[in-house]
LOLUM-459538 format. One record per residue (C-alpha): residue number from 1; residue in one letter; x, y, z. Coordinates in steps of 0.05 Angstrom, whole numbers, padded with zeros to 5 digits. Each point is the difference from the previous one (the first is absolute). Layout:
% LOLUM-459538
   seke   loke        u        v        w
    NUM      a        X        Y        Z
...
END
This chain:
% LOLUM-459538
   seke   loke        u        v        w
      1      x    02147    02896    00110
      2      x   -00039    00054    00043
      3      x   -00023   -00053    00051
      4      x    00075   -00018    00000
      5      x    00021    00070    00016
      6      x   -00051    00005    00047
      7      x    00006   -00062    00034
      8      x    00083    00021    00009
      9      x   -00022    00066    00025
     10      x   -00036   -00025    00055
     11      x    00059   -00050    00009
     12      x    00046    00064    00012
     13      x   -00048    00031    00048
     14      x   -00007   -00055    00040
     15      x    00072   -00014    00008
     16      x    00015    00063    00017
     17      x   -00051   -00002    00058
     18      x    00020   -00057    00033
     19      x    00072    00004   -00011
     20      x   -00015    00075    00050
     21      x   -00036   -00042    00045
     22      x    00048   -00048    00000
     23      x    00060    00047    00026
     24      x   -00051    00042    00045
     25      x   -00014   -00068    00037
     26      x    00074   -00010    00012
     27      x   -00003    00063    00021
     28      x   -00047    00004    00042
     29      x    00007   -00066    00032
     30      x    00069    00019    00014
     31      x   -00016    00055    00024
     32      x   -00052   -00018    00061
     33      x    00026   -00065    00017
     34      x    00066    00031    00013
     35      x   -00040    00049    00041
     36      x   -00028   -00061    00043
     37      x    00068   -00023    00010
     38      x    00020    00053    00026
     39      x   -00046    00011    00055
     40      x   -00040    00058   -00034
     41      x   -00070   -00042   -00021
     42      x   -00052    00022    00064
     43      x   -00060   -00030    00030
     44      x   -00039    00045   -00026
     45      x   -00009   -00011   -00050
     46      x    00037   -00069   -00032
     47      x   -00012   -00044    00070
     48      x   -00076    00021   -00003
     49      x   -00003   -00021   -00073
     50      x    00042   -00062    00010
     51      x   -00042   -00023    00063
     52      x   -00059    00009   -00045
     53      x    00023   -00038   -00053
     54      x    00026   -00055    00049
     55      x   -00071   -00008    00021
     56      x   -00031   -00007   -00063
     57      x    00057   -00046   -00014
     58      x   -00028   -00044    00050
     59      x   -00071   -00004   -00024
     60      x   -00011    00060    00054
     61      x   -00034    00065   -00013
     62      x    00055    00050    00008
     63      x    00019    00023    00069
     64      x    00053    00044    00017
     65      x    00021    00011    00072
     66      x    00038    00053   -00003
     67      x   -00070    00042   -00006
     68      x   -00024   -00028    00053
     69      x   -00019   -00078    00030
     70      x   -00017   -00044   -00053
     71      x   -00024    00067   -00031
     72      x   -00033   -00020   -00077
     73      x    00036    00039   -00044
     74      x   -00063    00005   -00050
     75      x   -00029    00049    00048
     76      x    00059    00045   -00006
     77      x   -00001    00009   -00070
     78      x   -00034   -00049   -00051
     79      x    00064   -00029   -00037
     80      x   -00024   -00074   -00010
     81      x    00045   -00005   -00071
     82      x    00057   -00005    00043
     83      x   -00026   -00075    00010
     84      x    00035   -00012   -00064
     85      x    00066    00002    00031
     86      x   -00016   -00050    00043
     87      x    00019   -00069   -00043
     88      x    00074    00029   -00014
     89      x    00002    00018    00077
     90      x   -00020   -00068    00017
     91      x    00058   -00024   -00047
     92      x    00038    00057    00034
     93      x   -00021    00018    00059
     94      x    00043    00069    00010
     95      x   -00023    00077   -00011
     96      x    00060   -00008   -00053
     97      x   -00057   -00030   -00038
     98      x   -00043    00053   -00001
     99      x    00048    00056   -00013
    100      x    00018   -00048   -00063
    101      x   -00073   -00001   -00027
    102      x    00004    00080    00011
    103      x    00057    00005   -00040
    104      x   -00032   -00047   -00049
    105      x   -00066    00045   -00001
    106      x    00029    00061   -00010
    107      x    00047   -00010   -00048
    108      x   -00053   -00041   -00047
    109      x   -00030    00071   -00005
    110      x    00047    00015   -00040
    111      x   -00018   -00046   -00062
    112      x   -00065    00036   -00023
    113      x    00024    00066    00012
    114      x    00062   -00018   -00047
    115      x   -00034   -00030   -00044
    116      x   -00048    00048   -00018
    117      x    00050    00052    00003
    118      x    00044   -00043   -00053
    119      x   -00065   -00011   -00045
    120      x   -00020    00081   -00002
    121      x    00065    00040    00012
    122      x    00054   -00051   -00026
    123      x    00062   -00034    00036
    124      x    00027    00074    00031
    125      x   -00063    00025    00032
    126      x   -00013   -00085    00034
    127      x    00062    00011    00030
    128      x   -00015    00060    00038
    129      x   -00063   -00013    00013
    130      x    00020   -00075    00026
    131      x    00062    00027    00042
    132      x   -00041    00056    00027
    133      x   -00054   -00040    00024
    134      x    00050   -00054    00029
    135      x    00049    00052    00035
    136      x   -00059    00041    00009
    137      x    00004    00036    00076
    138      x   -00077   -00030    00028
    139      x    00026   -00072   -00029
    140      x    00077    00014    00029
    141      x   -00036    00017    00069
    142      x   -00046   -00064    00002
    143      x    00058   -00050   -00008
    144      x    00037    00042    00048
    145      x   -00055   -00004    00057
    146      x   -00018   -00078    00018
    147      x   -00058   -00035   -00028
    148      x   -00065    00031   -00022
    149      x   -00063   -00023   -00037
    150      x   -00002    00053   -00047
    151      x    00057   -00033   -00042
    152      x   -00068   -00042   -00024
    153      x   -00026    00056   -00020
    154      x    00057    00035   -00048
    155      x    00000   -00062   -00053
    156      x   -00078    00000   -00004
    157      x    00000    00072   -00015
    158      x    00052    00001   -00053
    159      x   -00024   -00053   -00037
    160      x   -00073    00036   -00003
    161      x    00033    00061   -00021
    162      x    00031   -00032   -00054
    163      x   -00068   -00036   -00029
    164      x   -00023    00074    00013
    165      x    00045    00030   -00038
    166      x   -00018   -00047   -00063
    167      x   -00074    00009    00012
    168      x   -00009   -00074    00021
    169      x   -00052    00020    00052
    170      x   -00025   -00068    00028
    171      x    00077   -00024    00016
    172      x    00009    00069    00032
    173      x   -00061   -00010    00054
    174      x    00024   -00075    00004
    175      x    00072    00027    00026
    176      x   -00030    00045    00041
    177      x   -00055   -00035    00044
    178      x    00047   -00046    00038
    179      x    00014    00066    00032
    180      x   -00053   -00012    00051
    181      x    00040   -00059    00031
    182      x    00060    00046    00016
    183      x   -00020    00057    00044
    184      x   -00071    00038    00008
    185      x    00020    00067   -00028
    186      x    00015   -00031   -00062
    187      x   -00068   -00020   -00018
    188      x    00001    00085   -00015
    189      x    00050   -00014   -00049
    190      x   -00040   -00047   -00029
    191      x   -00059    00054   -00011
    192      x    00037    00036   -00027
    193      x    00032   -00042   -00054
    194      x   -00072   -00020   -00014
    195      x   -00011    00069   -00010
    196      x    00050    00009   -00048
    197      x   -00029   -00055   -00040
    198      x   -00063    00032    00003
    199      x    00026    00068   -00027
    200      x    00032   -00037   -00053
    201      x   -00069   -00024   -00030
    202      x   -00007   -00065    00030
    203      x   -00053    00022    00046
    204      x   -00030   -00074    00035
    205      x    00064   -00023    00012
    206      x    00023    00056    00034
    207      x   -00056    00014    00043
    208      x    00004   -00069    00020
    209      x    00077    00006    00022
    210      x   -00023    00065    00033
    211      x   -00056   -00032    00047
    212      x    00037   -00061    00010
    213      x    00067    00038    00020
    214      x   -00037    00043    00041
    215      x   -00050   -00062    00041
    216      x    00067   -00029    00005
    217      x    00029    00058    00044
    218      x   -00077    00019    00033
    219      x   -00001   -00077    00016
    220      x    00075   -00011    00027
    221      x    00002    00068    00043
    222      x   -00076   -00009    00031
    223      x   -00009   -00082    00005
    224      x    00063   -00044   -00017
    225      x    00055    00043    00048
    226      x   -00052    00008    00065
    227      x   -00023   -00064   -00014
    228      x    00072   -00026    00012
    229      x    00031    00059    00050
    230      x    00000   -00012    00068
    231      x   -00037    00065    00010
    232      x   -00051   -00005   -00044
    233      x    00017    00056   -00039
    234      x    00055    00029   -00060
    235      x    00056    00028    00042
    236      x    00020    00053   -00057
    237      x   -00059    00046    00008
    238      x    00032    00055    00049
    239      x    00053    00002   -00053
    240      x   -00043    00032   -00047
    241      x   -00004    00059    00042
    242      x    00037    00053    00022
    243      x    00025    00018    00078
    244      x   -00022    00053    00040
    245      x    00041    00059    00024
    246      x    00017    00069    00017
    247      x   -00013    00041   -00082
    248      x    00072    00023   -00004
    249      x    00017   -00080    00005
    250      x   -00051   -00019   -00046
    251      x    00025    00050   -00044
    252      x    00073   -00020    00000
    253      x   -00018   -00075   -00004
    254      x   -00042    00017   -00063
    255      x    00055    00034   -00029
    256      x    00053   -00045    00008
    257      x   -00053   -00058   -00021
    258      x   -00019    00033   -00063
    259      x    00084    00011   -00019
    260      x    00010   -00078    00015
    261      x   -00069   -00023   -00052
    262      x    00020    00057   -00043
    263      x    00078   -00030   -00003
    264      x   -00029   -00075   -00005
    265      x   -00044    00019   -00063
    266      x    00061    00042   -00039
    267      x    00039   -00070    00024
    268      x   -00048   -00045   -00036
    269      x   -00006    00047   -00061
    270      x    00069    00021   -00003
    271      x    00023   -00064   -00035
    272      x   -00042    00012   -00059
    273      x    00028    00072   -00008
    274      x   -00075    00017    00022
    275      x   -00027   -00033   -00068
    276      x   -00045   -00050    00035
    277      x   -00040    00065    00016
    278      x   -00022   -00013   -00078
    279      x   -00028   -00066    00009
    280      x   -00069   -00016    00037
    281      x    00034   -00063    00030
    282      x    00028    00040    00051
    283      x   -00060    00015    00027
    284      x    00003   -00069    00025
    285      x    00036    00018    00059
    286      x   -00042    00046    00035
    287      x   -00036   -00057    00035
    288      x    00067   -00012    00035
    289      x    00025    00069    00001
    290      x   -00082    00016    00032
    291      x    00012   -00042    00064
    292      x    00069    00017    00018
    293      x   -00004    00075   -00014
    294      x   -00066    00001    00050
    295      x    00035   -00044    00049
    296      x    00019    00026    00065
    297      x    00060   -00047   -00005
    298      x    00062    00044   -00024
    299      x    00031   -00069   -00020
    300      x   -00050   -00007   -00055
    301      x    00022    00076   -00028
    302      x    00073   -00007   -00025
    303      x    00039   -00047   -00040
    304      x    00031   -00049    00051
    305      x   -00026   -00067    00005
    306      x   -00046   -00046   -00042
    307      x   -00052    00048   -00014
    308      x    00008    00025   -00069
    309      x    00027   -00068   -00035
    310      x   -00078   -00014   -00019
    311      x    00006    00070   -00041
    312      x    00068   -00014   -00036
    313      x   -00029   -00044   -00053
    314      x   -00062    00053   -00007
    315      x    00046    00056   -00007
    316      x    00059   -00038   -00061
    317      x   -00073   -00023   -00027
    318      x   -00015    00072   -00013
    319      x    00063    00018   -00023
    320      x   -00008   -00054   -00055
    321      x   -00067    00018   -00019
    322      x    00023    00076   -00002
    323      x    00053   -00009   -00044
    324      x   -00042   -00047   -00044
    325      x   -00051    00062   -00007
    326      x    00058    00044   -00024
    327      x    00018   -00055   -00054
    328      x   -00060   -00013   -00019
    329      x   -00026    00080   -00010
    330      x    00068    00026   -00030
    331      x    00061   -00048   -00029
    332      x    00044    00067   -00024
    333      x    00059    00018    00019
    334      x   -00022    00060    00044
    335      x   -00032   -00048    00046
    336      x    00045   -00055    00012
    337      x    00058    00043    00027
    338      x   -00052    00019    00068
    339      x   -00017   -00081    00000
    340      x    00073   -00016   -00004
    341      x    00014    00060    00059
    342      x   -00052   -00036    00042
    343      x    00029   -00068   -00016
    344      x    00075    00039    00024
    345      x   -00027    00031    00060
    346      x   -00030   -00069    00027
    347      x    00057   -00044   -00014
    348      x    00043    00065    00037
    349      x   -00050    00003    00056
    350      x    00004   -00076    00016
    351      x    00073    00001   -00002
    352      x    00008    00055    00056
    353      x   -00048   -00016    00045
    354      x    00014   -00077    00002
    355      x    00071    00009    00046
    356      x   -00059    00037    00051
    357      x   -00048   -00061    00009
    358      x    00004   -00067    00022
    359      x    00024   -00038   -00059
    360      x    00068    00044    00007
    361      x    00019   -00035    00055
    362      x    00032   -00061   -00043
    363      x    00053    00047   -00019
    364      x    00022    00018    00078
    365      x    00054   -00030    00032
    366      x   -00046   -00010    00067
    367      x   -00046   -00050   -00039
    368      x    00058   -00048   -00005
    369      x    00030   -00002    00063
    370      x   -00041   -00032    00056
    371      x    00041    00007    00062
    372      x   -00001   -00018    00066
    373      x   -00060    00014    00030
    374      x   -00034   -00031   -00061
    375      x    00033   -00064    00021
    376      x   -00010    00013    00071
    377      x   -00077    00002   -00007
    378      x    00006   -00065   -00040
    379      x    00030   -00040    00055
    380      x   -00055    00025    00048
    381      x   -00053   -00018   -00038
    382      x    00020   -00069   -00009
    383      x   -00002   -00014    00072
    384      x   -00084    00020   -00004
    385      x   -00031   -00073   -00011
    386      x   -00044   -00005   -00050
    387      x   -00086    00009    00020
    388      x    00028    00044    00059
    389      x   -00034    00075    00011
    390      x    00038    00053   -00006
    391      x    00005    00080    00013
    392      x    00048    00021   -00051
    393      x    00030    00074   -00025
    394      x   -00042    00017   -00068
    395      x    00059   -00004   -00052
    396      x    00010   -00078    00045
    397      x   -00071   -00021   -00004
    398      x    00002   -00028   -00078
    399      x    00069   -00039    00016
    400      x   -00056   -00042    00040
    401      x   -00067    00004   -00021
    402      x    00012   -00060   -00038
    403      x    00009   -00047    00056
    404      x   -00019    00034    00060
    405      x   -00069    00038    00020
    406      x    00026    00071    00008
    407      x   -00023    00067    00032
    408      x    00042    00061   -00003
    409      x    00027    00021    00064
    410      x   -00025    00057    00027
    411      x   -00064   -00003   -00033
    412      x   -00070   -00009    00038
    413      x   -00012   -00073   -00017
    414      x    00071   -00021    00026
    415      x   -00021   -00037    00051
    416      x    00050   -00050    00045
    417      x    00034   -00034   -00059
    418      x    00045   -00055    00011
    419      x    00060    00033   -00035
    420      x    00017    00083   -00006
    421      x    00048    00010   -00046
    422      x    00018    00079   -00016
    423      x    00049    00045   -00031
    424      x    00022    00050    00055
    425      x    00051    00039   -00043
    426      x   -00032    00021   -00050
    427      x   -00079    00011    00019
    428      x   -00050    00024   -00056
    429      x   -00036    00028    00054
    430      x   -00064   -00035   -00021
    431      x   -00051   -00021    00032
    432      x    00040    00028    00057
    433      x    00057    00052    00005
    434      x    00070   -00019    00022
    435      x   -00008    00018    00075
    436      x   -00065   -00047    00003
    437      x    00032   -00051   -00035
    438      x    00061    00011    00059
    439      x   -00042   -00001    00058
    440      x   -00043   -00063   -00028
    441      x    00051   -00040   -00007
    442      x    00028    00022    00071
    443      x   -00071   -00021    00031
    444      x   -00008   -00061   -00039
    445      x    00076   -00025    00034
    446      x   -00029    00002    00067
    447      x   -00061   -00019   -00015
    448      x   -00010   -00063   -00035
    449      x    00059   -00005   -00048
    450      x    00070   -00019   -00006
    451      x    00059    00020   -00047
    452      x    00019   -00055   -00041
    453      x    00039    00036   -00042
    454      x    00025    00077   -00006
    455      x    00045    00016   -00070
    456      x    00021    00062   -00030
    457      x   -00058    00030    00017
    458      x   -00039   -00056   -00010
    459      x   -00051   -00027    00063
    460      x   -00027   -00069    00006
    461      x   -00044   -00015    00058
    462      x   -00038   -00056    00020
    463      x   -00064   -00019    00048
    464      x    00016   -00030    00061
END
């Protein structure tokens, strides 16, 4: 009869993990390939990822041009897992496909995270933690920005976290290695899980996770990258250091640097009402937390982007194992009114800041309603022949990458593509502002280049 009970128990758990990760992955499928059609996927970074995964796709190591010519993308950052997307590309050959298997990724996170939630805090305290994580603000930002590699990383880590969390240290390191195939920093993430097991009593196995984890990173940063760059070298070392400048600058970028770290950390904690402060799991972040806080990239400091979706699962992993300590120390009454308040404040928390991030979009009126220029675009593009070159506007570039070898215009490794396609109206003013982007196009029309085409702000030009 136990084994019954238990065997329905972990039934429930389950089912209430994947039935989350089954609506976050409408979610968030919805969510970026609506982006896409609408013009607002970029170059960087969805065409760089799709051009690499179109390369390994063909049996190639993976080169993406819009770095540079026939620049290998290993040397950049070492991200070879992505190779795993290549046999659905090849079925599929659109960056639809990968902003699919990032929907996929993320939301599988969800299923460990649930389910040990369900197994130590009941069917209440899964569902906060499993919406939390999967409406969760660093998650809600990755599936609003393109493509990125780190959705590898966010399923691994949750499921080690949960064979943490019930003590089964082998699976934990198991879930956790495969970290060294998705990005070089992580393999400090790995040392420090293996510290964690180590701490925890199971001494050999962690030290091993800590040396391998940290050879991984020594060995990606110092041989694998230079071996593959172009340079020779890793191109992130000057951002590990900070610029030079008069003091009273230095002093006011320190200060307004220190408010956006200090903001980013209450943001991560905030969603726990502060009680993953109470488990050592958290400390599983600082590896992350380490490089971007001593980056001289201001990027890396705040909450937008993709940064922070590898901490989400650390941070609802020590929620859960917080408010498994307070059930496990004290079961009376006096104590489960604070774990029921923290239990409130997330679920509150997730529901007001979810309208401010990314996933919010689905319930605006502007995601449903293309309009013209959306169209406009379209019936440019389809006048581009497939295997041409092409200069194209950033937010353009990954309506091509999939056919066409594509630089974006304005950017040093432009070149004299066959085809410029750009969006004059509405400039992002990157890589080049507005009155650049004018007074190229100007030159390039006497100078090479005719208009093919010119549509609500739209320009297509081709070589002559």
């Amino acid at each position: 009869m136990e084994q019954l009970t238990g065997r329905a128990s972990r039934s429930r758990s389950a089912s209430w993990g994947w039935g989350l990760a089954a609506t976050f992955f409408v979610i968030y499928a919805t969510l970026s390939v609506r982006r896409h059609q609408l013009i607002l996927t970029t170059g960087y970074d969805l065409g760089i990822f799709e051009q690499a995964v179109r390369s390994y796709a063909h049996g190639r190591l993976p080169i993406a041009e819009l770095k540079g010519p026939a620049f290998p993308l290993l040397g950049d950052h070492f991200s070879p897992i992505t190779a795993t997307i290549a046999p659905f590309y090849r079925t599929w050959p659109s960056p639809v496909t990968l902003l699919i298997a990032q929907a996929t990724l993320l939301a599988v996170a969800a299923v460990p995270l649930t389910r040990w939630a369900h197994r130590t805090l009941g069917a209440a305290g899964a569902l906060v933690v499993g919406v939390g994580y999967g409406a969760s603000w660093g998650i809600a930002q990755t599936v609003g920005f393109d493509f990125h590699e780190v959705c590898f990383a966010v399923p691994l880590l949750a499921f080690s976290l949960e064979a943490l969390g019930q003590e089964r240290w082998r699976a934990a390191v198991a879930w956790v290695l495969p970290l060294l195939l998705v990005k070089e920093d992580l393999g400090l993430t790995v040392a420090a899980f293996g510290g964690y097991v180590a701490y925890r009593g199971r001494r050999k196995l962690g030290f091993l996770a800590v040396a391998a984890g940290l050879a991984g990173t020594v060995l990606e940063v110092l041989v694998l990258i230079p071996a593959y760059n172009p340079s020779g070298g890793f191109a992130y070392w000057d951002k590990s250091s900070g610029s030079g400048g008069p003091p009273a600058d230095l002093l006011l970028d320190h200060a307004i640097g220190l408010a956006k770290k200090l903001g980013t950390v209450l943001m991560l904690l905030a969603p726990t009402a502060f009680l993953a402060l109470r488990s050592p799991l958290i400390l599983l972040t600082v590896p992350t937390l380490a490089w971007r806080f001593t980056s001289s990239n201001e990027a890396y400091w705040d909450i937008r982007f993709h940064y922070s979706a590898v901490l989400m699962p650390i941070v609802f992993a020590a929620f859960i194992d917080a408010l498994a300590a307070t059930l496990r120390s004290d079961k009376s009454l006096a104590s489960v009114m604070p774990r029921r308040g923290a239990l409130i404040f997330s679920s509150v928390f997730t529901a007001l800041t979810l309208p401010l991030f990314p996933i919010g979009q689905l319930a605006e009126k502007n995601t449903w309603q293309a309009g013209p220029r959306i169209t406009a675009v379209r019936h440019l593009l389809v006048r581009i022949p497939d295997g041409a070159t092409v200069a194209a506007s950033n937010r353009i570039v990954p309506q091509l990458t999939n056919r066409c070898t594509v630089t974006v215009f304005g950017s040093p490794n432009q070149g004299h593509p066959e085809w410029i396609v750009v969006d004059a109206a509405t400039p992002q003013g990157w890589p080049i502002s507005p009155g650049e982007q004018l007074r190229e196009l100007t030159g390039l029309r006497t100078n090479g280049y005719t208009t093919v085409a010119e549509t609500l702000g739209y320009v297509l030009l081709r070589r002559v």
